[in-house]
N, C-alpha and C positions, 0 to 999 in steps of 0.2 A: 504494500500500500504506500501511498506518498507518503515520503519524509516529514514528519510536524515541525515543521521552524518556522517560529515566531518572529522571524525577520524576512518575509518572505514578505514582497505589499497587502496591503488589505484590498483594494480594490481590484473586482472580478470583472474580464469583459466577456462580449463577446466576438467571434473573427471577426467581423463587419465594425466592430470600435476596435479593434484591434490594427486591421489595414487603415484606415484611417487615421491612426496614432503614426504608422509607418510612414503615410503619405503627407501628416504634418508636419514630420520631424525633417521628410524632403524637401517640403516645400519650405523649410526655416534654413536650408542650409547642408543638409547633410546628402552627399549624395548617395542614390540607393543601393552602389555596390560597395560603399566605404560601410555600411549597415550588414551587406553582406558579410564581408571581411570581418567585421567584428562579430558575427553570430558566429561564423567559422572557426574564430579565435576562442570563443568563447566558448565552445560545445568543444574545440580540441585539447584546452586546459581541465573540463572537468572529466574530458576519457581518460586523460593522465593521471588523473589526480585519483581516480578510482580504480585503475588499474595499470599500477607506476614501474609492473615490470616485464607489457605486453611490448609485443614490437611489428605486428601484423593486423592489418586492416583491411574488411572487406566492406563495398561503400555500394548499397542498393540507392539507384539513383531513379528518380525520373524523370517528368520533364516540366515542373515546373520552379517556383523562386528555392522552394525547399531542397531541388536537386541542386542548384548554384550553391548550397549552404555547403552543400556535400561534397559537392566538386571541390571548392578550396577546402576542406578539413583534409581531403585527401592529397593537395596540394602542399597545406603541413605537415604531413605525416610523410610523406615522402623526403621533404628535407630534412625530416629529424630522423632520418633512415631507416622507417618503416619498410617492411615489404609491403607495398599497398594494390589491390584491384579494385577497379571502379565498374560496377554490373549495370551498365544502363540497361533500363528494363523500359523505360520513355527514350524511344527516339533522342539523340541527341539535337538534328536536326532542325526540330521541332523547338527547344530551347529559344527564348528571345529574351530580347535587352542585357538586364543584371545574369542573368542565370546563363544568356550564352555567352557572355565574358566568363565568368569563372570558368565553363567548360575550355572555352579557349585557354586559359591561364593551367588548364589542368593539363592541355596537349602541349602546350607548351614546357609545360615542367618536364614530359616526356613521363606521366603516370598510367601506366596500363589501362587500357578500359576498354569491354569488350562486351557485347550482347547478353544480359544478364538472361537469364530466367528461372524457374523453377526447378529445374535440372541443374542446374550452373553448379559447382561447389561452391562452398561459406568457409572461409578460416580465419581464426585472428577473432579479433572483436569484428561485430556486424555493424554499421550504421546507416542505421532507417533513414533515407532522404526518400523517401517513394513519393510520399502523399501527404498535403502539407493541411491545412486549416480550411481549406476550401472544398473541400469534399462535404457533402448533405445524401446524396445517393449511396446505395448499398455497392460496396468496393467489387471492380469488374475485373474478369481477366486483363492482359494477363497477371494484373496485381496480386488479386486473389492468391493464386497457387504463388505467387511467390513470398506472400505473406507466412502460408501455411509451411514453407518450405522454413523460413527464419523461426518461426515459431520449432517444428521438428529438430532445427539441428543441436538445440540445447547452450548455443555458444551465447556469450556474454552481449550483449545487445544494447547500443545508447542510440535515442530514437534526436532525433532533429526537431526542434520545437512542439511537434505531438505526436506522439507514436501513430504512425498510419493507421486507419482504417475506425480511427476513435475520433467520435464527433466532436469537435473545439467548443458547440454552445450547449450541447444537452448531455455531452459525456457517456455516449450510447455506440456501443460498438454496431458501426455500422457492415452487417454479415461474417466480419471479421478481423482483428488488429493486430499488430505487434507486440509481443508483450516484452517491453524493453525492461533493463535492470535501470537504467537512467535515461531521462527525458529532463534535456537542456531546451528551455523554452526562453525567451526573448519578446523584449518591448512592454507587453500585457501579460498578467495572468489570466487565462480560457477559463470561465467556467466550467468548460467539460473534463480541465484537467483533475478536479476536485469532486464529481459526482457521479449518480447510473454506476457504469463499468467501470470508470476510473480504474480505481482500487487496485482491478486485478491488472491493469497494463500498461499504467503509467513508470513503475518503480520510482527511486528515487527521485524527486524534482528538484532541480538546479534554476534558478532562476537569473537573468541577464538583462537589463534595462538599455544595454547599449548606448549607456550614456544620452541616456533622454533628459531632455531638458524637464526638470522636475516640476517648473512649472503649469508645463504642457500634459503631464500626467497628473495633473493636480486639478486641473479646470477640465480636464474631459469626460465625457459621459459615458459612468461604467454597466453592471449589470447589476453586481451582486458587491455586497461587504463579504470578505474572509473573517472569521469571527479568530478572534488569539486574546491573548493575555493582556494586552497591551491597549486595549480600544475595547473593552469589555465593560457593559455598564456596571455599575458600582453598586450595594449597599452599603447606605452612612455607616460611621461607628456608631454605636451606642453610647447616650450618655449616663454617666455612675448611678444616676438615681432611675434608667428605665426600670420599668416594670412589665408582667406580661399584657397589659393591656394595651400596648402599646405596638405589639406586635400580630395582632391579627388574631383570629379565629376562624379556623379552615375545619371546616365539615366535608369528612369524606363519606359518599354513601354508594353503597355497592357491595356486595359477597354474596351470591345468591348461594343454594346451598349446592356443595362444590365446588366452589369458588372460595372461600373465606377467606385462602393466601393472599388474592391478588390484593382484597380490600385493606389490611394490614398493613403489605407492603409500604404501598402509599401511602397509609400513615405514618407510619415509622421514618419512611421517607423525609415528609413534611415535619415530623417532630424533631427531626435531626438537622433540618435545612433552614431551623428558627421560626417556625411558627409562633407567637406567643401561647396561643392555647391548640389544641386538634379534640376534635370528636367525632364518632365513628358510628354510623349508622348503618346496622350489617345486621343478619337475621340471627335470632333470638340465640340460636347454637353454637354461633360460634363467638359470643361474649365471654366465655369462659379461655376460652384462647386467646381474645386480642387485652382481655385485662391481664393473662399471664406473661404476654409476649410486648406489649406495649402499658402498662401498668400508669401512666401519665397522661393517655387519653382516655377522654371519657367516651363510652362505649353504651350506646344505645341500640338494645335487641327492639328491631319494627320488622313490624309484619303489615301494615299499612304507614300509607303515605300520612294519612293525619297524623300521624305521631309526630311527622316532622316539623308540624308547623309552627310551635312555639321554639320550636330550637332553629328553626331559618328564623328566625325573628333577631338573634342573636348573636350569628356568626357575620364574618366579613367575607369569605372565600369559599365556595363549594368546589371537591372533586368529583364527578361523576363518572361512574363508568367502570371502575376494575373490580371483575366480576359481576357484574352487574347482573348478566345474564336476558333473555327477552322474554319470560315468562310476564304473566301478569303484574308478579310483586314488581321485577323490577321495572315494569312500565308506568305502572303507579306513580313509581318516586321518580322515575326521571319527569314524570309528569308536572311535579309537583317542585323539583327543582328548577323546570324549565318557565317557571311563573313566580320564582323569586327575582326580585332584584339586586341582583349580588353579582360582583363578576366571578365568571365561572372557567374551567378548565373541562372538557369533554374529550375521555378518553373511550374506545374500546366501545362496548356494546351500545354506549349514549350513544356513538355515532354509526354503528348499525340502524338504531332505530332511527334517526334522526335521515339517515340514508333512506330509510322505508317511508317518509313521513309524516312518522308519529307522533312526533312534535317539533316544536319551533326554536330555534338556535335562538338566546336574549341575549342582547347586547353586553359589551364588555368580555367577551367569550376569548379564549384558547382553546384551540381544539386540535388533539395530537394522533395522526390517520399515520398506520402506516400505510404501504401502499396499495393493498387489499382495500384496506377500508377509503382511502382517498378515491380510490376508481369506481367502487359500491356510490360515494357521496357525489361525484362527478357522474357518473352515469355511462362508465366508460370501462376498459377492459384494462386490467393492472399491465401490462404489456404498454400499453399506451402512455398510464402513468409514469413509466422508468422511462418511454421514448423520449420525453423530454420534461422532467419535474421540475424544473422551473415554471414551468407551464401549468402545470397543473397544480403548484404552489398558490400563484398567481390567480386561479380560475378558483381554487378554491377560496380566497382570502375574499375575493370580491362576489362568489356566490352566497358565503354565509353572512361576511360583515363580521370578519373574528380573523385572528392572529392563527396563523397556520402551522405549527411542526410539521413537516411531511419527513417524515422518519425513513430510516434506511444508511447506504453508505453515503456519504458526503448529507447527510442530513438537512433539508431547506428552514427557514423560518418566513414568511411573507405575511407583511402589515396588508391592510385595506387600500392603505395611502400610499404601494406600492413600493415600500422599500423592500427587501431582498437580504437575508442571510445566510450565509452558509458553514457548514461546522464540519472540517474534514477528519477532525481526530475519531478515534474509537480504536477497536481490537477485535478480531475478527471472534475470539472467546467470547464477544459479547452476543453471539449467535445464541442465544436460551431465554428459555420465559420468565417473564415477571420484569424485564425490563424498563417497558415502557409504563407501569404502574409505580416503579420507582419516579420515573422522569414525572410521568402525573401531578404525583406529589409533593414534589420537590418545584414545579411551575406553580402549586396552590401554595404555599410555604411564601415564595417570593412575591406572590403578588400580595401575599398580606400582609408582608413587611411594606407596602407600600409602593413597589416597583407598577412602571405602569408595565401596562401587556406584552408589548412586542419587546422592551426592557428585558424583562423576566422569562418570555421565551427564550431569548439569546442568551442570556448566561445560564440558566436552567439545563438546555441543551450541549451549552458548552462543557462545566461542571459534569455533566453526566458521561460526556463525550471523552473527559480526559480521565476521572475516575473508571472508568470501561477500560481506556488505554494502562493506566498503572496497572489495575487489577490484572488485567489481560496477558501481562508480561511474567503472571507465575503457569500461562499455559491452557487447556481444556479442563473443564469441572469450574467454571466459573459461577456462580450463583450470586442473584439481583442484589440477594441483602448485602454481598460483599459489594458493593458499591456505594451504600449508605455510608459507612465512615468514611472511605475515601472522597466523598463530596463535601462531609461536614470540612473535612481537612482543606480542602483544596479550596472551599468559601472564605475561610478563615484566612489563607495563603493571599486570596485575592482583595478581601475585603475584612480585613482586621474588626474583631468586636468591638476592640478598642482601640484608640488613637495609640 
C-alpha cells in the first residue's frame, strides 16, 4: 500500500488540474522538456535510492509525454553505466514534441531500443512509461499483454508518474495495471493514486513538485484534501475546572438480539474518545453485559421506542445503527430517533433502512456506508461505487444533506458544501468486523465534544485510520476493540487534554 508520509502535499487533483498545473508552469517560463528532464531526474534518483546496488534496466515505453519520461531515465542510466533496453511497445514514430526529443536524445546517447512486446524478455529493474494519466478507457492490446507480462515476471518494478492501467481520478484499475514496488509521480498529487485499487498497485509513492512555483500550486483548483497530522482539525484543551457536562451526551441505540457486540463497541468507543457522558439503548438481554463490559455507561434495556423519549430529551448526540438489525424493534427506534433533533451519526442497518425508505435522514447527520451500503442508498450497483467514489461520495452528501464516510481503502469524507476528504492510512488486518461500529462511535464522541460535522468526520476517520495502521503492524487476529486505546492515545498525541 502507499507509503504514509506526512510531508507529502495535502492537496489532491485530478489529471485534467493536473495538465493544466503543467501547462501553467509552461506558460510562466518553464519549458516542457526542461519539466521532462527533471521528472526523469527525479524518478532516476529515487530507483537509486531504492535499489543502490542494481545496475540493469529495462524501460517499457510508449508513445506518449510518459514514454519521453522514460526515454531520458534510460538516457541516465546508460551514462551511469547501466546495461539498459528500451521496449517501445508505442510506435516511436508516432512520438511528438517533448516526448520525441527525448526519444531523439535516447538515439543519440546510442541506448538500445527495440520492438517491445509481451514476449520481449524483462531484466534488471522494469520501468513502467507505457500509459501515463490520460487513459479513462479499459487498457487495449497490445498494452494489455504486456502489462500482464511485467506483472508475471516478479522483477522489481518503479512505474512513471502512475502505474499504467490505474485511473489518475477515480483510482480504479482500469481491466488491468502494473503493480509497481514504487510510483515517482510529479507536479500534483492524483487522486486515484490514494483510492479504489490504489492500495494494491501503486507501492511506494515518491512525490516530485518539479520545482513548481508554490504559489501557482497554492491558488489552483484541486479535488480533494489528503487528510495527515498536520492540517487535522483540533479538539481544545480542556480547562482544570471542566466537568462532564461539558462534554456531551451520546446515546447509542442498536443490539438487536445477536447483535449486542456491535452496540457496545460503539460505546466503549465513544466512552474512550471523550464523551462526557454515553448511554446505551440495547434490548433488555444484553444489559447485563454492557454494565459488565462498559460499567460507566448507563444502559437502558427497550423493547419499545417510547422508552426512548425522555432520555432523547437529554442527550446531545445519537449513534444509530450497530446492530440495529431491520426487524420491527429496530425500526421503531430508528423511527423515533429519526424525529429527534439532535445531530446524528447513521451507521449500518439505519442506512439499510433509510436505503428502503423507511425513514427520513434529519438534519445535522453523519452517515458512514460502506460500499455495499453506499450503492443500496444510491440506487446503484457497489461495482459502480468503487468505479469512481469520489463520485459517489459527492452524490451521496448532496442526496441526503449529511456528511458522508464512504469507507473502504483510501476512505472519502464529502460535506454538502462540496468539500472532499480523503484518509489513505489503515492496514490491511483491518479486514474484520466491528470496525466500523468503533469509527460510529468515536464520530458520536466528537461531535459532542463540540466539533462541527464534517470536522469530526475527518479526524474520526483519521484517528481510526492510523490506530488500524499501529494495530495492524502486530499482523492477522486483529480485533475492533484493539483499536479503542490506540485512538484514545493517538487523540491525546494530536490534541492534548491539557495545554
Amino acid at each position: 500500500m502507499p507509503q504514509t508520509k506526512d510531508d507529502l502535499p495535502d492537496a489532491l487533483y485530478s489529471a485534467a488540474q493536473v495538465r493544466e498545473l503543467d501547462a501553467s508552469l509552461i506558460a510562466a517560463g518553464t519549458p516542457g522538456f526542461e519539466l521532462m528532464q527533471r521528472a526523469a531526474r527525479a524518478t532516476w534518483r529515487a530507483l537509486v535510492r531504492q535499489w543502490p546496488t542494481a545496475n540493469e534496466l529495462t524501460v517499457l515505453a510508449g508513445h506518449g509525454n510518459n514514454a519521453g519520461d522514460g526515454y531520458l531515465v534510460a538516457v541516465l542510466a546508460q551514462r551511469a553505466g547501466w546495461q539498459v533496453r528500451v521496449l517501445a511497445v508505442g510506435e516511436p514514430q508516432r512520438l511528438q514534441g517533448d516526448a520525441a526529443r527525448a526519444y531523439a536524445e535516447a538515439l543519440a546517447e546510442k541506448v538500445p531500443i527495440e520492438n517491445g512486446s509481451a514476449q520481449s524478455e524483462l531484466r534488471g529493474i522494469v520501468l513502467d512509461a507505457l500509459l501515463g494519466t490520460g487513459l479513462t478507457g479499459e487498457v487495449r492490446e497490445p498494452y494489455a499483454s504486456v502489462i500482464a507480462a511485467i506483472n508475471a515476471s516478479e522483477l522489481p518494478v518503479v512505474a512513471v508518474d502512475i502505474p499504467s492501467g490505474l485511473c489518475a481520478d477515480t483510482g480504479r484499475v482500469l481491466g488491468g495495471a502494473v503493480r509497481a514496488d514504487l510510483t515517482v509521480t510529479f507536479i500534483g498529487l492524483k487522486v486515484g493514486l490514494f483510492t479504489g485499487d490504489a492500495a494494491d498497485v501503486v507501492g511506494e509513492l515518491v512525490f516530485n513538485d518539479l520545482h513548481a512555483d508554490p504559489q501557482l500550486l497554492e491558488n489552483a483548483a484541486s479535488t480533494a484534501r489528503r487528510l495527515n497530522s498536520g492540517i487535522l482539525p483540533r479538539l481544545a484543551a480542556r480547562a482544570p475546572t471542566s466537568h462532564k457536562g461539558k462534554f456531551g451526551h451520546v446515546l447509542l441505540i442498536g443490539g438487536d438480539r445477536g447483535f449486542g457486540g456491535a452496540i457496545l463497541l460503539s460505546a466503549q468507543s465513544a466512552l474512550r474518545s471523550g464523551a462526557g457522558m454515553v448511554s446505551v439503548a440495547t434490548r433488555s438481554e444484553h444489559v447485563p453485559a454492557a454494565l459488565a463490559r462498559i460499567p460507566e455507561a448507563m444502559v437502558l434495556g427497550t423493547s419499545s421506542a417510547n422508552q426512548l423519549m425522555q432520555l432523547l430529551e437529554k442527550v446531545s448526540v445519537l449513534v444509530v445503527g450497530p446492530g440495529l438489525g431491520q426487524a420491527a424493534w429496530g425500526r421503531s427506534l430508528l423511527s423515533a430517533a429519526a424525529n429527534a433533533p439532535l445531530p446524528q451519526v447513521w451507521d449500518a442497518d439505519a442506512l439499510n433502512m433509510l436505503a428502503e425508505q423507511q425513514v427520513t435522514l434529519p438534519k445535522d447527520c453523519v452517515i458512514t456506508p460502506h460500499p455495499g451500503e453506499a450503492a443500496r442508498l444510491l440506487g446503484i450497483s457497489t461495482a459502480e461505487v468503487q468505479a469512481d467514489r469520489a463520485a459517489a461520495a459527492h452524490a451521496l452528501s448532496k442526496k441526503y444533506t449529511a456528511v458522508v464516510i464512504l469507507k473502504g481503502a483510501g476512505s472519502l469524507i464529502a460535506s454538502p458544501d462540496g468539500r472532499l476528504s480523503l484518509c489513505h492510512q489503515g492496514h490491511p488486518a483491518m479486514a474484520t468486523a466491528g470496525l466500523g461500529d468503533v469509527l460510529a462511535g468515536l464520530v458520536g464522541a466528537l461531535l459532542a465534544q463540540g466539533m462541527q460535522a464534517f470536522d469530526a468526520a475527518c479526524l474520526a476517520v483519521w484517528l481510526h485510520a492510523n490506530a488500524g495502521l499501529q494495530q495492524g503492524k502486530f499482523g492477522r487476529g486483529l480485533a475492533a476493540s484493539d483499536l479503542i486505546p490506540a485512538i484514545r492515545q493517538l487523540l491525546e498525541e494530536q490534541a492534548p487534554c491539557l495545554k
